[in-house]
C-alpha positions as CSV (number, residue, x, y, z in Angstrom):
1,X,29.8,-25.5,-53.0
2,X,31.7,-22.8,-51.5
3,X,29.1,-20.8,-50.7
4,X,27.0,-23.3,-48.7
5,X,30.2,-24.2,-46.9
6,X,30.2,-20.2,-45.7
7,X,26.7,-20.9,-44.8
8,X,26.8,-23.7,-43.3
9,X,29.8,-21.7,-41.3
10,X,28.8,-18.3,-40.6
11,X,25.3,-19.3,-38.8
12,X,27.2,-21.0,-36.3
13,X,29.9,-17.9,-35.6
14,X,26.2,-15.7,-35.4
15,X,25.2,-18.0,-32.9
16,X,28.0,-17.7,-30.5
17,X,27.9,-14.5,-30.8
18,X,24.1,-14.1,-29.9
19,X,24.8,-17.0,-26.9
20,X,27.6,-14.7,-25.8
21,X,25.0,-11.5,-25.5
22,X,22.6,-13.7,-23.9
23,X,24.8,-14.9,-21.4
24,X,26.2,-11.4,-20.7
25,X,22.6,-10.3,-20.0
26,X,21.9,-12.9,-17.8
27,X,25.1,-12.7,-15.7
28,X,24.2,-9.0,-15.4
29,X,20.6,-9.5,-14.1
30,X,21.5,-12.3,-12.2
31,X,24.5,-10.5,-10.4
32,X,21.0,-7.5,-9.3
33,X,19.4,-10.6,-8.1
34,X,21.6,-12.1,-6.5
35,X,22.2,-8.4,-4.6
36,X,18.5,-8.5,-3.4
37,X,18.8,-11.9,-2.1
38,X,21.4,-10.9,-0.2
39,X,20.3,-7.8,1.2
40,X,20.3,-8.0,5.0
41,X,17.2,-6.7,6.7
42,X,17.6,-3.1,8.8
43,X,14.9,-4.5,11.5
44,X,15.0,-8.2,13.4
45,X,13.0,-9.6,15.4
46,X,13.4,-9.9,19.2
47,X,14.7,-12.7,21.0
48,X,11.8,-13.8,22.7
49,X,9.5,-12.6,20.0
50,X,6.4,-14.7,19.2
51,X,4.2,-15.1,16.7
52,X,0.7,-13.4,17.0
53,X,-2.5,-12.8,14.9
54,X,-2.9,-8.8,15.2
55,X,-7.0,-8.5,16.3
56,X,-6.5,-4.5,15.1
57,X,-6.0,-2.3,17.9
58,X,-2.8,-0.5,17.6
59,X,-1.4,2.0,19.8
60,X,1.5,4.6,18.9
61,X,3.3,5.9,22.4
62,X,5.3,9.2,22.2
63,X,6.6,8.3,18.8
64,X,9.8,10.1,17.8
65,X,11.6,9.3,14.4
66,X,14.1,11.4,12.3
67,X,16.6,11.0,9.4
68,X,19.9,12.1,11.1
69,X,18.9,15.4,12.6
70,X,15.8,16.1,10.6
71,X,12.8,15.4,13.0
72,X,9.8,13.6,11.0
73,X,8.2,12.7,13.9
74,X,8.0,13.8,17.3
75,X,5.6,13.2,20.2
76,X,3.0,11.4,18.5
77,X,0.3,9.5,20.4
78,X,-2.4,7.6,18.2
79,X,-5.1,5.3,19.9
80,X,-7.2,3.8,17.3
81,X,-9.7,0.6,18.2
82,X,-10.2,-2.5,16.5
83,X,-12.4,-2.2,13.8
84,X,-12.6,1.9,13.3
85,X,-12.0,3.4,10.5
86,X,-9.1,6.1,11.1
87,X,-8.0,9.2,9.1
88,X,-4.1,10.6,9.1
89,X,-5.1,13.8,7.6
90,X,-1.6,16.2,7.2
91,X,0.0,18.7,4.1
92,X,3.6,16.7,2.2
93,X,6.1,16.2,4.8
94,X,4.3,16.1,7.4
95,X,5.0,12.5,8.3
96,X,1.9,10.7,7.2
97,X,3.6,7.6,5.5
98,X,6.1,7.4,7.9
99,X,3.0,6.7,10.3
100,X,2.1,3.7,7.7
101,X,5.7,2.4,7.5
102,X,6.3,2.0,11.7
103,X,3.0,0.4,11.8
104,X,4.3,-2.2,9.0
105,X,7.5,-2.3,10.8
106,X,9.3,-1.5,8.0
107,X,11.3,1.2,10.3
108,X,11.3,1.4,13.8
109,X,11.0,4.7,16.1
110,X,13.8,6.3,17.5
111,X,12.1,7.2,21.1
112,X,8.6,6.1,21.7
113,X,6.6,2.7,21.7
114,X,4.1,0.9,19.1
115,X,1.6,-1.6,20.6
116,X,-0.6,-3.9,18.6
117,X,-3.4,-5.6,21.0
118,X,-1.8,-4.0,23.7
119,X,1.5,-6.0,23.7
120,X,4.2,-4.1,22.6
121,X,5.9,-4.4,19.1
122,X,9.0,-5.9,20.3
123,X,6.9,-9.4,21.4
124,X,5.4,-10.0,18.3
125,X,7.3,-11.5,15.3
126,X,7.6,-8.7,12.1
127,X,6.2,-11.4,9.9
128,X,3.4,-12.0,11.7
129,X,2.7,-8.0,11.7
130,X,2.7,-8.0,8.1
131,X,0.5,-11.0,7.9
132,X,-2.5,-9.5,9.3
133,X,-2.3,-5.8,7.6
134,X,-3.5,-5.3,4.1
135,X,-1.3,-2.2,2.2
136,X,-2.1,-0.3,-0.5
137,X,0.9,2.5,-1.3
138,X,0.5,5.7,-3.6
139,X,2.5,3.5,-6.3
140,X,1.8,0.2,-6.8
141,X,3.0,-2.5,-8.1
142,X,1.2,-4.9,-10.9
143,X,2.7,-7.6,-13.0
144,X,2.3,-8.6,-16.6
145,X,-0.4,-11.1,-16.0
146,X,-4.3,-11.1,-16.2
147,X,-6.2,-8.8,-14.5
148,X,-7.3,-12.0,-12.1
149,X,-4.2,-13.3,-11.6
150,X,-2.7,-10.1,-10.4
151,X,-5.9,-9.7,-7.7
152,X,-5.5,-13.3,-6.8
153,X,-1.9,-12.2,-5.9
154,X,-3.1,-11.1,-2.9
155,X,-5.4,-14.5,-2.2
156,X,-3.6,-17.3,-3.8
157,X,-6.8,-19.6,-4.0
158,X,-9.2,-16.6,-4.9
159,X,-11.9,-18.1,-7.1
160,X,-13.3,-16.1,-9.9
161,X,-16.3,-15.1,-7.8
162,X,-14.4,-13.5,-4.9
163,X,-12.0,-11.5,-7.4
164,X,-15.3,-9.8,-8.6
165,X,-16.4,-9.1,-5.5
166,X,-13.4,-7.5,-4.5
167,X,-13.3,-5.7,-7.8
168,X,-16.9,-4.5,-7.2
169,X,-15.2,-3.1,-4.2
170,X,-12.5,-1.3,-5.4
171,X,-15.1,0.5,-8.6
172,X,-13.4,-1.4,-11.0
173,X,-15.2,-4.0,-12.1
174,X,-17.4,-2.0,-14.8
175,X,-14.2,-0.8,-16.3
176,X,-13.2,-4.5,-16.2
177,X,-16.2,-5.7,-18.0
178,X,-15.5,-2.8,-20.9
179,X,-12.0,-4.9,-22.0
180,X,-12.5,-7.4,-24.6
181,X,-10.8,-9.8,-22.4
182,X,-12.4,-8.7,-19.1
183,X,-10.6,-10.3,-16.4
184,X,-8.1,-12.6,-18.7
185,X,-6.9,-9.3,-19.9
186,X,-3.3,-8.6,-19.6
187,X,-2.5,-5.6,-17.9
188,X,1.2,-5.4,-19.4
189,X,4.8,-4.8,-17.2
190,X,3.4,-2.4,-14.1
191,X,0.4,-2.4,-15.5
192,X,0.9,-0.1,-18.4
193,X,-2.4,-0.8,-20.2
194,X,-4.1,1.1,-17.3
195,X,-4.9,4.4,-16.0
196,X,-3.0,5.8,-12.9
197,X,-6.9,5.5,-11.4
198,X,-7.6,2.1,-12.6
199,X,-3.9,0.6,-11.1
200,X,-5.1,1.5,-7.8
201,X,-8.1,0.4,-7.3
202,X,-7.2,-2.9,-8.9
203,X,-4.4,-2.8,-6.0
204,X,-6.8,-2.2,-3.5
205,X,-8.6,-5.0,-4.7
206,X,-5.8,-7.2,-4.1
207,X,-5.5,-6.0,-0.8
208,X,-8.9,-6.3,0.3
209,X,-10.0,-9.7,-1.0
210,X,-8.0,-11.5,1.8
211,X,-9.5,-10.0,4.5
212,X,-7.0,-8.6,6.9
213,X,-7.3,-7.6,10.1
214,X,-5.6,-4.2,9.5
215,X,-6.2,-2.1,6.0
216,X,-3.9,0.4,5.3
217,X,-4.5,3.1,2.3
218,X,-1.6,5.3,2.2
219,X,-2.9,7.9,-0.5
220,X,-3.9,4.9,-2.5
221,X,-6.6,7.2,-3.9
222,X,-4.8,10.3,-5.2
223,X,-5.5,9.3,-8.7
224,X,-9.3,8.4,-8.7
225,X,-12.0,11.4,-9.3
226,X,-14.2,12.4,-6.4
227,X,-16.9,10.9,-7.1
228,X,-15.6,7.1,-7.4
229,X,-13.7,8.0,-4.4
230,X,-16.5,8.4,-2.4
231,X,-17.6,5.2,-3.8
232,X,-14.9,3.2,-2.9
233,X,-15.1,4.6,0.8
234,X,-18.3,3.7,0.8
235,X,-18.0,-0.2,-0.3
236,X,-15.2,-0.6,2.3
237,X,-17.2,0.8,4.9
238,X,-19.5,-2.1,3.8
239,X,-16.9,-4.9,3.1
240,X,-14.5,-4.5,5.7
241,X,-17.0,-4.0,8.6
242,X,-14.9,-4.7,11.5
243,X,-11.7,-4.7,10.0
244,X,-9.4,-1.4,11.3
245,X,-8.8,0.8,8.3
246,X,-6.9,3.6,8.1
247,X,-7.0,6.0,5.1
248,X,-3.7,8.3,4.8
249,X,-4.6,11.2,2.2
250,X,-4.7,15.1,1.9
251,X,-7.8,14.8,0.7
252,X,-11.1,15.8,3.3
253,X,-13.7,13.8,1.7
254,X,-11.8,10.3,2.2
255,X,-12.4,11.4,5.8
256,X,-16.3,12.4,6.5
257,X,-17.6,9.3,8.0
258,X,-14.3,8.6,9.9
259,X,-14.4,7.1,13.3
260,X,-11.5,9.5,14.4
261,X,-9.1,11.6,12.1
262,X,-5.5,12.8,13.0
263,X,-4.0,16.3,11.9
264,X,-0.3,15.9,11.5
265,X,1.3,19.4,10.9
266,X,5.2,19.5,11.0
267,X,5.5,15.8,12.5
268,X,3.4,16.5,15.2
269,X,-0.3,15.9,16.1
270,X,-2.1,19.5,15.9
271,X,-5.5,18.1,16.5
272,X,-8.0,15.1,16.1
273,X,-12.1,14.6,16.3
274,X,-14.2,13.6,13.9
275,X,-15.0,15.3,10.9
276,X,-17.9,17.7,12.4
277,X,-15.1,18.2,15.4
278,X,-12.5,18.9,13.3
279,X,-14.2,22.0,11.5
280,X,-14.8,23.8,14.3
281,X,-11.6,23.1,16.4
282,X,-8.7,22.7,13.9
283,X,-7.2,25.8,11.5
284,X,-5.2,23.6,9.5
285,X,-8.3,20.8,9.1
286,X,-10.9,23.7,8.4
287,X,-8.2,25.8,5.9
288,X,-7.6,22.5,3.8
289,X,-11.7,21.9,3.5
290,X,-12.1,24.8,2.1
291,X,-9.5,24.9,-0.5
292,X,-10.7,21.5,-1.4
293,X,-14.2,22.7,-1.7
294,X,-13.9,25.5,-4.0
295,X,-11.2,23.5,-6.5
296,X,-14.9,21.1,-6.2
């Protein structure tokens, strides 16, 4: 009888103690929440700013941006049409992404104007920006869901059919179809179950089965082989006909059938052409080709 009455004790005492842990835990995480949520934004919007569906024109006007006296950015000019496919071509730390993140208005310029449409940034609500732009970073992010769920992510009412086609896009849907699962596989927290390769094309997926007006790949290729990289280029060529893309990488071949490509050397613009142009006019663009083509 003694003993069960420790039983029927000690389980209890082990409980508290578990709840206790739990609740510990949860204060914790929800303390790092709670921190987000609160985190005020470094950019507003404008007074008088309105809200505006971006057609893809955008226009960077004597851009100058630095972090305290470092210079990342200085005196850079960038026209690029609605609908053309654009190359920021430039070694690391030469201010490439920091072109992608004033366009997203995640940062602002220190000197120097951005216009989308031909109104100027300040006029157009930061929301509405980010609305019509599709991003795909260098690292990105996918939860621990199905491989369908996490494209539809970027399309809430995606059907099954238009996550395909996206995937067919992206060169992933092969791989897809190689899972036991296929799509109802789970890909595991960031995507774990994946290769560095596989995570970002299933990103750009997700980015491109919405349709934006504005795609942005910010070295969202860096992990996939030559070869499917071409591939890729050449499905979105096909697939976003008409939308402005703009492909930030170091590497040349993202860049042969662009519109218009941009050197950026030491934060400034050293040259831009297209890819025939470039060759023959810029040092930098010609001295990076040819590396490239003997590591091929």
């Amino acid at each position: 009888a003694f003993l069960s009455y420790m039983g029927i004790i000690v389980w209890p005492m082990m409980a508290v103690g578990m709840v206790t842990n739990v609740y510990q835990r949860g204060n914790a995480s929800y303390k790092r929440i709670l921190e987000l949520i609160e985190e005020k934004p470094d950019i507003h919007d404008a007074p008088r700013a309105e809200h505006h569906t971006l057609k893809g024109s955008i226009k960077l006007e004597d851009i100058y941006f630095s972090y305290g006296e470092q210079a990342v950015l200085e005196n850079v000019n960038i026209d690029i049409k609605e609908g053309q496919y654009i190359g920021i071509c430039g070694g690391i730390g030469s201010g490439k992404s920091i072109i992608a993140r004033l366009i997203l208005r995640i940062i602002e310029p220190q000197k120097g104007r951005i216009f989308y449409d031909s109104i100027d940034y300040k006029k157009i609500k930061i929301a509405a920006v980010r609305d019509s732009i599709g991003y795909i970073p260098q690292d990105s992010f996918l939860f621990s869901d199905t491989i369908e769920d996490n494209v539809r992510f970027g399309k809430p009412d995606a059907t099954l059919e238009e996550i395909v086609e996206a995937c067919k896009v992206a060169s992933i849907h092969k791989n897809i179809m190689e899972l036991k699962y296929q799509y109802k596989t789970v890909v595991g927290e960031k995507g774990v179950t994946l290769s560095g390769g596989q995570k970002q094309r299933l990103c750009i997926a997700r980015a491109i089965i919405r349709r934006p007006q504005i795609l942005i790949l910010d070295d969202a290729l860096s992990s996939v082989d030559t070869n499917t990289e071409k591939e890729i280029i050449w499905n979105l060529g096909i697939y976003s006909k008409g939308i402005t893309t703009i492909v930030i990488s170091h590497r040349i071949s993202s860049f042969i059938r662009a519109d218009n490509i941009f050197v950026l050397d030491g934060g400034r613009i050293e040259n831009s052409g297209t890819h025939r142009e470039l060759i023959k006019k810029s040092d930098i663009y010609k001295s990076i080709y040819k590396i490239q083509k003997l590591k091929e």
